[in-house]
C-alpha positions as CSV (number, residue, x, y, z in Angstrom):
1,X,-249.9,38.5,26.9
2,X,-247.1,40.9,27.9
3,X,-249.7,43.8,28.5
4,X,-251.8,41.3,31.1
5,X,-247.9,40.7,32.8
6,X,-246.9,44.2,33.0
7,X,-250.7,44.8,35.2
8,X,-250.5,41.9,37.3
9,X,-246.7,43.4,38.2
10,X,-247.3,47.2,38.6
11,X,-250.4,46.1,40.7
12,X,-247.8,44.1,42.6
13,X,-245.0,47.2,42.9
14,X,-248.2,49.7,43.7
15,X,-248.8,47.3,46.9
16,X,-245.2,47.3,48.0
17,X,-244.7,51.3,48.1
18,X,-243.8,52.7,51.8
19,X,-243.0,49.6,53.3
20,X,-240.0,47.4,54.7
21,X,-236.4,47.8,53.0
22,X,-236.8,44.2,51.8
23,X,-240.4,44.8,50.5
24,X,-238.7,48.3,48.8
25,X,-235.6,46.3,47.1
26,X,-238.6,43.9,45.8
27,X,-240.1,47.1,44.4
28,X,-237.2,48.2,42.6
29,X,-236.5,44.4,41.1
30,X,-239.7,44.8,39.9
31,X,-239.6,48.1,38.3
32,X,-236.4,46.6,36.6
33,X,-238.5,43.7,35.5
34,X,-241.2,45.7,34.3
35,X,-238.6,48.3,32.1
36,X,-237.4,45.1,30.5
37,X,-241.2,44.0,29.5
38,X,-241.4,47.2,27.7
39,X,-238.9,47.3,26.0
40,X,-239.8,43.6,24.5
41,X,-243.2,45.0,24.2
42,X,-242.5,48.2,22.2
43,X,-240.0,45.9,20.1
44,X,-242.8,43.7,19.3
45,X,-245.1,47.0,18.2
46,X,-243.6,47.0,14.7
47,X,-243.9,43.3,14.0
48,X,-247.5,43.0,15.0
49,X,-248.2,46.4,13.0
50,X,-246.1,45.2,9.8
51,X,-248.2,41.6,9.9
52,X,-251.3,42.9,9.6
53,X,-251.8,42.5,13.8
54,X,-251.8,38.9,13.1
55,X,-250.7,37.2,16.5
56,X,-248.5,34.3,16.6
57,X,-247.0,32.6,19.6
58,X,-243.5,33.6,20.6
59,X,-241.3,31.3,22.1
């Protein structure tokens, strides 16, 4: 699930790159936003590894 957002929003900071200062500020909210999903991501690594890669929901 994470993986699927972190494409769908560097596809979206790819298509922003050269243009507008308000389409550039977008771009680096977005690279913020996509640092942060990482970081949840690779956090989540050792949890899915230590149950056996057995996926539950997170909420």
């Amino acid at each position: 699930m994470i993986e699927d957002a972190v494409a769908k929003i560097q596809a979206i900071e790819q298509a922003l790159k050269g243009k507008t200062l308000v389409q550039l500020q977008a771009r680096l909210t977005i690279r913020g936003g996509l640092k942060e999903l990482r970081d949840i991501s690779a956090q989540l690594e050792p949890i899915k590894v230590a149950a056996g890669d057995r996926r539950s929901p997170v909420y």
